[in-house]
Backbone as ProteinMPNN parsed JSONL, in Angstrom:
{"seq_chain_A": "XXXXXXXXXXXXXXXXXXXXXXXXXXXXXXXXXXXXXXXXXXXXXXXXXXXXXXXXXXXXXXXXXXXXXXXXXXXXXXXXXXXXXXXXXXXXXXXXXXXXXXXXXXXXXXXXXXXXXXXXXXXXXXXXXXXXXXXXXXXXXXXXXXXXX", "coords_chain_A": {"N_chain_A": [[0.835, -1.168, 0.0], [0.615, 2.336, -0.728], [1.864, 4.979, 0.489], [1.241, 8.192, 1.781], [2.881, 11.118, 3.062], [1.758, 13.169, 3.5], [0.494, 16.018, 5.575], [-2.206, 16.706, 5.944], [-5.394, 16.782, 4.018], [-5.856, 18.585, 1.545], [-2.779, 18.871, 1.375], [-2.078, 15.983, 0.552], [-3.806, 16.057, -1.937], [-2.243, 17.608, -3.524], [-0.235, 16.894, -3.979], [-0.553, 14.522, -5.459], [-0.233, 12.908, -8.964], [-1.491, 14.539, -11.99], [-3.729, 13.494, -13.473], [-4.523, 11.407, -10.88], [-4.714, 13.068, -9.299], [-7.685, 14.688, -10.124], [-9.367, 12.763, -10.012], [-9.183, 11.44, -7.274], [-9.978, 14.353, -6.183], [-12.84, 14.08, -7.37], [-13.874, 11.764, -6.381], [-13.704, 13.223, -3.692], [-15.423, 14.83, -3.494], [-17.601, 13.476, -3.839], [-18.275, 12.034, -1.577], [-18.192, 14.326, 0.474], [-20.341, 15.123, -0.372], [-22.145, 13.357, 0.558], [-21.869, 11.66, 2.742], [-23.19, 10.859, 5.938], [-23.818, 13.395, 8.84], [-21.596, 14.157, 11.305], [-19.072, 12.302, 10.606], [-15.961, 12.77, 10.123], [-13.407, 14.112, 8.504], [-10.069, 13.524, 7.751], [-6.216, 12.828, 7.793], [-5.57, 9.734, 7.614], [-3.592, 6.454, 8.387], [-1.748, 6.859, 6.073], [-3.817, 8.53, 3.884], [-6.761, 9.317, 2.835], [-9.152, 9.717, 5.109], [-12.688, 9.139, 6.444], [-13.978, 9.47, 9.617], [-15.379, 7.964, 12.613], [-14.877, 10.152, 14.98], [-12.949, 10.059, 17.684], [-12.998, 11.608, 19.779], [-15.824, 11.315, 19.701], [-15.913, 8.852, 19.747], [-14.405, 6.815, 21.512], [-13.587, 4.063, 22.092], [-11.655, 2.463, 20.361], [-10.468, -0.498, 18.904], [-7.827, -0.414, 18.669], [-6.853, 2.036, 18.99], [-7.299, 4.38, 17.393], [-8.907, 6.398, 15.135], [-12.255, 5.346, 14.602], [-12.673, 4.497, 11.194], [-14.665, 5.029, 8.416], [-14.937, 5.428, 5.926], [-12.348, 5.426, 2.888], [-9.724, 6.977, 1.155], [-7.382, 6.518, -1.661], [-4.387, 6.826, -3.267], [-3.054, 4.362, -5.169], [0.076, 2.416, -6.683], [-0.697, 1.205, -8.687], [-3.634, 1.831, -9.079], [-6.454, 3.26, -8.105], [-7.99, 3.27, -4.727], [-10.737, 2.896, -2.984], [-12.037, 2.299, 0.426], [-14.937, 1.28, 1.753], [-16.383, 0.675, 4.765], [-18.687, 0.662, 4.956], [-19.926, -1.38, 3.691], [-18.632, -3.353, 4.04], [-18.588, -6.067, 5.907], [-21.197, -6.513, 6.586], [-23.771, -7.93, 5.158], [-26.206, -7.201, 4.122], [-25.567, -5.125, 2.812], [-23.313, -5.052, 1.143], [-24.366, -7.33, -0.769], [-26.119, -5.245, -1.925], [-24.869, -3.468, -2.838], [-23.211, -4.605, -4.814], [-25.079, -5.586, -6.519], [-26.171, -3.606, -7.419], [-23.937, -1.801, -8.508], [-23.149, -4.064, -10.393], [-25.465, -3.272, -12.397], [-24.228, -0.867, -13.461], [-22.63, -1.458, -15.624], [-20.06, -1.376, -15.227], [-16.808, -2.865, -14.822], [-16.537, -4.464, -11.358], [-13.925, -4.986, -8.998], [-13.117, -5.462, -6.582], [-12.256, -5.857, -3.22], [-11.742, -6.795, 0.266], [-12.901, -4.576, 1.612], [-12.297, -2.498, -0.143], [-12.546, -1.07, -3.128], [-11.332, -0.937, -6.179], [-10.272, 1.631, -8.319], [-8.942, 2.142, -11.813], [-9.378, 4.234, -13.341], [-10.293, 7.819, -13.437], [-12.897, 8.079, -14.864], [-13.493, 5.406, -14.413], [-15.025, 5.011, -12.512], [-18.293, 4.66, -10.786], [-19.404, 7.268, -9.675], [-22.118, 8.181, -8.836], [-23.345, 5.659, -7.481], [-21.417, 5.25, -5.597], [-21.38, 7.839, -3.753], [-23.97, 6.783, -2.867], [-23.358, 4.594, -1.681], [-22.034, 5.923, 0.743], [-23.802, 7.323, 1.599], [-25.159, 5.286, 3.446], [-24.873, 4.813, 6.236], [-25.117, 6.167, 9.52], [-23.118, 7.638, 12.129], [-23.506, 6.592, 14.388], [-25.16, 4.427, 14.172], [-23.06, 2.912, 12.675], [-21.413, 3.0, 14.566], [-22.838, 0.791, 15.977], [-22.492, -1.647, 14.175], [-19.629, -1.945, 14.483], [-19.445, -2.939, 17.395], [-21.32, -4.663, 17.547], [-19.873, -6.5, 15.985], [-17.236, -7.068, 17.182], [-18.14, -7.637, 19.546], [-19.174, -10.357, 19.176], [-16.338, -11.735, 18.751]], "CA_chain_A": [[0.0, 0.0, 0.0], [1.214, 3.558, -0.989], [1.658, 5.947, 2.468], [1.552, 9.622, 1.708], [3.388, 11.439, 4.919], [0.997, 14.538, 3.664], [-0.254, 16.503, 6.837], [-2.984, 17.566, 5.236], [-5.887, 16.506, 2.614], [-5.336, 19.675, 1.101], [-1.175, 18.365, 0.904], [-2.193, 14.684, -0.114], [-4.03, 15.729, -3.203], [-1.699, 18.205, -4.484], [1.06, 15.895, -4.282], [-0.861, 13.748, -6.571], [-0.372, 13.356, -10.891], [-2.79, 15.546, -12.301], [-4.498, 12.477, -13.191], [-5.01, 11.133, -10.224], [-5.845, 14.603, -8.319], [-8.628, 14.936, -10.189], [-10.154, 11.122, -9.776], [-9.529, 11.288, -5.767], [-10.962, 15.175, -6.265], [-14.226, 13.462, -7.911], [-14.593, 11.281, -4.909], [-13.499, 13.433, -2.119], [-16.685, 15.609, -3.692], [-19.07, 13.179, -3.798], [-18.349, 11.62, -0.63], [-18.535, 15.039, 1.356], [-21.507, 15.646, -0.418], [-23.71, 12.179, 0.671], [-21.71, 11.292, 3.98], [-24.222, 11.315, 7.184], [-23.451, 14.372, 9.346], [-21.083, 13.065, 12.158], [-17.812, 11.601, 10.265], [-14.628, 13.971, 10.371], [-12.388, 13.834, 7.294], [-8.681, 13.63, 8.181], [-5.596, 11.95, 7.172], [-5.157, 8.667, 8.525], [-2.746, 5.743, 7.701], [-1.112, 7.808, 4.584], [-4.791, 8.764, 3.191], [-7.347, 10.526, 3.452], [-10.316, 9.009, 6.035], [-13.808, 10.117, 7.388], [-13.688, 8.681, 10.98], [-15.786, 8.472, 13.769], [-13.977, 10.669, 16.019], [-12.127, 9.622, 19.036], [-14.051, 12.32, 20.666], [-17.35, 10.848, 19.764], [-16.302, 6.924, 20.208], [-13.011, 6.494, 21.573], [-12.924, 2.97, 22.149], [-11.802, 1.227, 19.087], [-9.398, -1.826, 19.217], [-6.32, 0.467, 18.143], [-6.838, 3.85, 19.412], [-7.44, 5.1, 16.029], [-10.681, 6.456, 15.138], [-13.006, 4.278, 13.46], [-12.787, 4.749, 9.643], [-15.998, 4.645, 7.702], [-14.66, 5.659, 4.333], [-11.177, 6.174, 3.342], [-9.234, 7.081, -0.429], [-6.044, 6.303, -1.541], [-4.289, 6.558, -5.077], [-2.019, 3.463, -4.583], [0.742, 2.589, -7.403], [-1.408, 1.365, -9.834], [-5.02, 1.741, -8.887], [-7.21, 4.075, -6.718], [-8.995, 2.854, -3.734], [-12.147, 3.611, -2.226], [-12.541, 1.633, 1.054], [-16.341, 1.319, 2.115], [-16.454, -0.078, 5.696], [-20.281, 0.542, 5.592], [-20.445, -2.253, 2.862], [-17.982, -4.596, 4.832], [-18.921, -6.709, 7.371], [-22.553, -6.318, 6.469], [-23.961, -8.589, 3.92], [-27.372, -7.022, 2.965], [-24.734, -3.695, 2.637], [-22.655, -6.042, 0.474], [-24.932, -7.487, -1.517], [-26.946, -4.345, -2.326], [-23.124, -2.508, -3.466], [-22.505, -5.6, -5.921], [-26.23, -5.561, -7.622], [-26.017, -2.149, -8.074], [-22.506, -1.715, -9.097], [-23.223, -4.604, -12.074], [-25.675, -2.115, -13.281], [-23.595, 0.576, -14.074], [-22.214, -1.879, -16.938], [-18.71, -1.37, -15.056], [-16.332, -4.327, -14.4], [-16.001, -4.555, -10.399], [-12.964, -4.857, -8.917], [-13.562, -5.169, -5.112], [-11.882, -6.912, -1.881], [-13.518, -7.036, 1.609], [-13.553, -3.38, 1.657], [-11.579, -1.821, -1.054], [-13.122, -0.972, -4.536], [-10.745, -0.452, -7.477], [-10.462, 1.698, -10.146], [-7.782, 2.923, -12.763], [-9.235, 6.143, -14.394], [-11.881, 8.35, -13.164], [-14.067, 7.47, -16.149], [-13.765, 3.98, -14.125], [-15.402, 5.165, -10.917], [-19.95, 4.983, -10.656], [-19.556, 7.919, -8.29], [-23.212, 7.939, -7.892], [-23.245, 4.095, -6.774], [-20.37, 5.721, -4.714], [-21.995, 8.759, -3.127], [-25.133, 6.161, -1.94], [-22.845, 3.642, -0.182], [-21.473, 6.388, 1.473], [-25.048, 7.524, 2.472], [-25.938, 4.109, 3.757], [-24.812, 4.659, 7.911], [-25.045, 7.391, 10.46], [-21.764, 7.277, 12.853], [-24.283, 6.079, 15.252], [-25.082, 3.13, 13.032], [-22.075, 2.155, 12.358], [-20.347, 2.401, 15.991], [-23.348, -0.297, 16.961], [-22.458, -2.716, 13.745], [-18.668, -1.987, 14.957], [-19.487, -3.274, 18.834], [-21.811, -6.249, 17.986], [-18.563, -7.325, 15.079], [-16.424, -6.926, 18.206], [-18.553, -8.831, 21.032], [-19.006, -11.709, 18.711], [-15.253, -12.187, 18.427]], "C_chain_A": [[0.886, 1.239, 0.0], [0.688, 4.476, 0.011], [2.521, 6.997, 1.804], [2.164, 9.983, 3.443], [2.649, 12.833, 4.704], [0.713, 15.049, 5.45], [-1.636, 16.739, 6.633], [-4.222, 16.961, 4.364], [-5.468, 17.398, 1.319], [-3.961, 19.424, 0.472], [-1.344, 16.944, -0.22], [-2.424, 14.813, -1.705], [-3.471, 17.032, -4.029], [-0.765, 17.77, -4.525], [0.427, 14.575, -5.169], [-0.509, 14.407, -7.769], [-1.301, 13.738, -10.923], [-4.088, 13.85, -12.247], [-5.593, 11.903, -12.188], [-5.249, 11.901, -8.586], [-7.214, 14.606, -8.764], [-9.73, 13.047, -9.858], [-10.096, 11.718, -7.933], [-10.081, 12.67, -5.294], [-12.414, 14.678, -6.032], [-14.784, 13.054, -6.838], [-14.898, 11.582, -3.617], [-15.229, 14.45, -2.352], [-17.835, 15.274, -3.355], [-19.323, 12.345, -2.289], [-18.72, 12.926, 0.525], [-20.186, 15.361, 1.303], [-22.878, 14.28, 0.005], [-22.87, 11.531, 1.974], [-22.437, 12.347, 5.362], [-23.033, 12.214, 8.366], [-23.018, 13.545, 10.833], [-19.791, 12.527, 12.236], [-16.973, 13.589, 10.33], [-14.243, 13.096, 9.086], [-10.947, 14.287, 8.085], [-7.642, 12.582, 7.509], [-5.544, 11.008, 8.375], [-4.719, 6.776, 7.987], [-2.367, 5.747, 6.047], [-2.525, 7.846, 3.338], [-5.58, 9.116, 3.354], [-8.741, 9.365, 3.719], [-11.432, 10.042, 6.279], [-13.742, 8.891, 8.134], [-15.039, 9.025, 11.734], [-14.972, 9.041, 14.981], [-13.842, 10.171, 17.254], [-12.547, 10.225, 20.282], [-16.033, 11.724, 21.028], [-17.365, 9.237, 20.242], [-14.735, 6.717, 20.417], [-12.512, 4.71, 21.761], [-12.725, 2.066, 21.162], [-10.603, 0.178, 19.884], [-8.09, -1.378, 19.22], [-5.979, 1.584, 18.653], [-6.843, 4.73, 18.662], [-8.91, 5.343, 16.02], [-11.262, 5.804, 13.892], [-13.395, 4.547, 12.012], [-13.981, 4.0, 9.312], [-15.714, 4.516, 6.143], [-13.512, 5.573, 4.251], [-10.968, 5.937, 1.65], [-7.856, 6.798, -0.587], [-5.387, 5.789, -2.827], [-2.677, 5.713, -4.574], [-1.075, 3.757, -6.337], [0.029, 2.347, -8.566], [-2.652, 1.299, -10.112], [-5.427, 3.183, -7.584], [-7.991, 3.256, -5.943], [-9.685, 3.32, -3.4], [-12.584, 2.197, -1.199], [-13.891, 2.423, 1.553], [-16.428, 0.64, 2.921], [-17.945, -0.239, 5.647], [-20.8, -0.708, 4.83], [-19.619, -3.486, 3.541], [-18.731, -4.848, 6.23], [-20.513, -6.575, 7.46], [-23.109, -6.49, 4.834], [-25.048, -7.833, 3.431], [-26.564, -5.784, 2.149], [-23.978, -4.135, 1.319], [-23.09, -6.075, -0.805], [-25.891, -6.511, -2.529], [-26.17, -3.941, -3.287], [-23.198, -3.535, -4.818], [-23.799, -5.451, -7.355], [-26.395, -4.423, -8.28], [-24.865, -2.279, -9.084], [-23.266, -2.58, -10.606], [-24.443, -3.908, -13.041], [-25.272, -1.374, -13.884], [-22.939, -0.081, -15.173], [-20.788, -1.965, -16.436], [-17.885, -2.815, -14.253], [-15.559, -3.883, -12.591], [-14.95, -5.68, -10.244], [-12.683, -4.235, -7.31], [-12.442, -6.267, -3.598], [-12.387, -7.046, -0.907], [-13.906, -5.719, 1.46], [-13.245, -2.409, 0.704], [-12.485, -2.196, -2.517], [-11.852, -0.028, -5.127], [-10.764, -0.265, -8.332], [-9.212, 2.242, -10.415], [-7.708, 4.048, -12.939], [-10.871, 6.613, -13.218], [-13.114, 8.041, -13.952], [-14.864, 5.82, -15.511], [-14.869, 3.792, -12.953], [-17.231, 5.402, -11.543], [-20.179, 5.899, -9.502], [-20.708, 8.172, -7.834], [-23.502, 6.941, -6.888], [-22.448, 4.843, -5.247], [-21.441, 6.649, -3.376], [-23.537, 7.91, -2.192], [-24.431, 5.27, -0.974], [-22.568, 4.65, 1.059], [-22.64, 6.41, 2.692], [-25.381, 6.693, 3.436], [-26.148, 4.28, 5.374], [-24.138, 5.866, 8.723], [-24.189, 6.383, 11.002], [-22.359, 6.008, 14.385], [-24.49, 4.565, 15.522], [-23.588, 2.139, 13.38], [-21.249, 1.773, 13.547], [-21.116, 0.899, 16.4], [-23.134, -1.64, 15.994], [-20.901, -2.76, 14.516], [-18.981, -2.806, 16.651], [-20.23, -4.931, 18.861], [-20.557, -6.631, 16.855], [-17.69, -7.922, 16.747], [-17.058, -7.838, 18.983], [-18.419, -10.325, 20.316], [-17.575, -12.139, 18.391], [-14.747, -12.704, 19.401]], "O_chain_A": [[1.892, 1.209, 0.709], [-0.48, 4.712, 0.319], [3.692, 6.991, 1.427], [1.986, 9.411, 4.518], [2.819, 13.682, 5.579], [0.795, 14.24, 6.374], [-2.164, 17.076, 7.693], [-3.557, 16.27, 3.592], [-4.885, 16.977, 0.32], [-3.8, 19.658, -0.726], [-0.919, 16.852, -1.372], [-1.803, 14.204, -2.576], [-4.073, 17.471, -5.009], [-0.063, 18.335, -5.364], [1.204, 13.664, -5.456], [-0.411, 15.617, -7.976], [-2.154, 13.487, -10.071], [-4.858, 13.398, -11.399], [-6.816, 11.837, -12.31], [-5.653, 11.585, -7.467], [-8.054, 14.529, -7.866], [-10.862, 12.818, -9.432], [-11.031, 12.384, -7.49], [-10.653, 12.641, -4.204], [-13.061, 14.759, -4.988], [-15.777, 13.533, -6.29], [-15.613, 11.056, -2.764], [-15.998, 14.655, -1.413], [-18.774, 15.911, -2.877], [-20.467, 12.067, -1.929], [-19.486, 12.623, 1.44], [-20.987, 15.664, 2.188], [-24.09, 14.317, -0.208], [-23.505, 10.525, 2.29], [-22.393, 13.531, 5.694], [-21.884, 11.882, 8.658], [-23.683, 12.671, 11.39], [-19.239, 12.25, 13.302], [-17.275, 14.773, 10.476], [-14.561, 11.958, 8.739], [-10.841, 15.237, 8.862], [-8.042, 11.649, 6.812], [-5.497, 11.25, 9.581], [-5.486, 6.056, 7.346], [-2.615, 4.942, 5.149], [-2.415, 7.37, 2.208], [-5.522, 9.582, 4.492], [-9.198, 8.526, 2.943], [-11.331, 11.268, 6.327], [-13.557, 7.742, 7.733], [-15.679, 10.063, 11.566], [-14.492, 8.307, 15.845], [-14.866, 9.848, 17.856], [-12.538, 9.747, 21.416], [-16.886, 11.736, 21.915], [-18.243, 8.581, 20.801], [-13.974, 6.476, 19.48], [-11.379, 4.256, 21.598], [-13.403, 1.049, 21.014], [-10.113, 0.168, 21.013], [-7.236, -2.03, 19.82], [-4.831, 2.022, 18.723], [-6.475, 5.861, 18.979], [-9.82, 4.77, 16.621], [-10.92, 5.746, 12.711], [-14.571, 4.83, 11.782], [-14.322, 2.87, 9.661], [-16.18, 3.686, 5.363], [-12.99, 5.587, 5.365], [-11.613, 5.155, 0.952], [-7.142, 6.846, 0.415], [-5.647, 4.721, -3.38], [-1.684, 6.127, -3.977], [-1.276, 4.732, -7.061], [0.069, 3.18, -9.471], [-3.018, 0.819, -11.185], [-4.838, 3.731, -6.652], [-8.727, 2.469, -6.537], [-9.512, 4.539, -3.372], [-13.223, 1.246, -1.649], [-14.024, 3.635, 1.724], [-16.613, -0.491, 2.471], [-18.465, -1.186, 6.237], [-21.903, -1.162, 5.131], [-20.132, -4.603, 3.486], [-19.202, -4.177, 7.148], [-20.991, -6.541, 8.594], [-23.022, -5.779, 3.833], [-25.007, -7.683, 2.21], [-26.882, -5.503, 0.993], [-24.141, -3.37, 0.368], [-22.691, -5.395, -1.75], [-26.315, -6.873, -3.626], [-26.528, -3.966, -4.465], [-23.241, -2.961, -5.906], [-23.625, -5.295, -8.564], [-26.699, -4.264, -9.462], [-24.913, -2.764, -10.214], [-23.761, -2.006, -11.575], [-24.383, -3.989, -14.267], [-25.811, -1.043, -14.939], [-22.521, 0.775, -15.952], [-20.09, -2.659, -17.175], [-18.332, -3.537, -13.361], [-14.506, -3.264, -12.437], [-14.873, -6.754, -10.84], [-12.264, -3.142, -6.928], [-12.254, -7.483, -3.563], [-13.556, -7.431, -0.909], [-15.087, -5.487, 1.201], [-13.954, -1.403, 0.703], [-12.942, -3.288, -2.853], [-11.482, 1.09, -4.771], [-11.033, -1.011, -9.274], [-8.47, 2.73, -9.563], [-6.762, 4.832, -12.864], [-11.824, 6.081, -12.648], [-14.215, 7.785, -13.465], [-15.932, 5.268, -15.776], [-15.411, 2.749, -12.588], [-17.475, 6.125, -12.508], [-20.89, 5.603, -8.542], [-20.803, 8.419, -6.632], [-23.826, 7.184, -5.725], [-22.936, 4.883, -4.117], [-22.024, 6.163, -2.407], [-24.024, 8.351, -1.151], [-24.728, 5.145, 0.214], [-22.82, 4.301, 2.213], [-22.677, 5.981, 3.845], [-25.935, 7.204, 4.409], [-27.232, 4.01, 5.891], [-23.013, 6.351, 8.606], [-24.144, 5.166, 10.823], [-21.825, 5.091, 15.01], [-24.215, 3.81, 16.455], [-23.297, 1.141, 14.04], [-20.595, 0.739, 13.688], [-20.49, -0.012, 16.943], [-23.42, -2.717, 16.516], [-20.848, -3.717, 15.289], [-17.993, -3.537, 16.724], [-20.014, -5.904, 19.583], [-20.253, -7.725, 17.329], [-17.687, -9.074, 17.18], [-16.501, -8.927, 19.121], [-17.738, -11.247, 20.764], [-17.58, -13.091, 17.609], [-13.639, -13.232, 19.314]]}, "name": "protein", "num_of_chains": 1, "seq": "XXXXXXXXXXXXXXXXXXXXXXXXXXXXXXXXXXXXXXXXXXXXXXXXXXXXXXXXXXXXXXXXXXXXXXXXXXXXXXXXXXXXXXXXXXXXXXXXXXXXXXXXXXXXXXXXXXXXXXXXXXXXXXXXXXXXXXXXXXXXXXXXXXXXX"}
């Protein structure tokens, strides 16, 4: 995985190729614009995250704050992790039926969705996963993942 030492979002994506400024642009757009009121954007493990803050839920497993989203233009792909679609099958399954709508060839791992070009990205598809879970939400799928372990 490719680890910016940016400080910054602001730093991260002007130290990107034009290229792939404007692709992790695209997303950082449509994600501010359809993520539930609640997440913080910040950098976190060399990329740029919306978290549940440490202020709002401090107890994760790490002492990091609980990433919901996060971006990250690796060496030869962009990422878009979607925790709200991991670890939650109807979340899952919804992302995949959709997605093969858009006609575009997914290109997914547990939580990571990859694309090449911006042209590659369904940033609407995108912008609804985001929608899918208030911080609220998501701390209580985060706690029952956790008890059952």
């Amino acid at each position: 995985m490719v680890r910016s030492d940016a400080q910054s979002v602001e730093q991260y994506i002007e130290d990107l190729p034009e290229d792939r400024r404007q692709a992790i642009s695209a997303l950082r757009q449509v994600i501010l614009a359809n993520l539930p009121e609640g997440y913080q954007e910040m950098m976190l493990y060399g990329g740029i995250s919306y978290v549940v803050p440490l202020s709002e839920y401090p107890d994760t497993y790490n002492g990091q704050p609980l990433a919901y989203v996060s971006l990250a233009s690796q060496k030869n792909y962009i990422s878009v992790y979607l925790m709200g679609c991991y670890g939650n099958p109807a979340a899952e399954a919804w992302f995949k039926e959709e997605y093969a709508k858009t006609g575009k060839a997914l290109d997914m791992g547990k939580s990571c969705v990859r694309f090449k070009r911006l042209e590659d990205i369904p940033l609407d598809l995108i912008g609804q996963a985001v929608a899918l879970e208030t911080p609220a939400a998501f701390v209580r799928r985060y706690e029952l993942a956790r008890a059952t372990r």
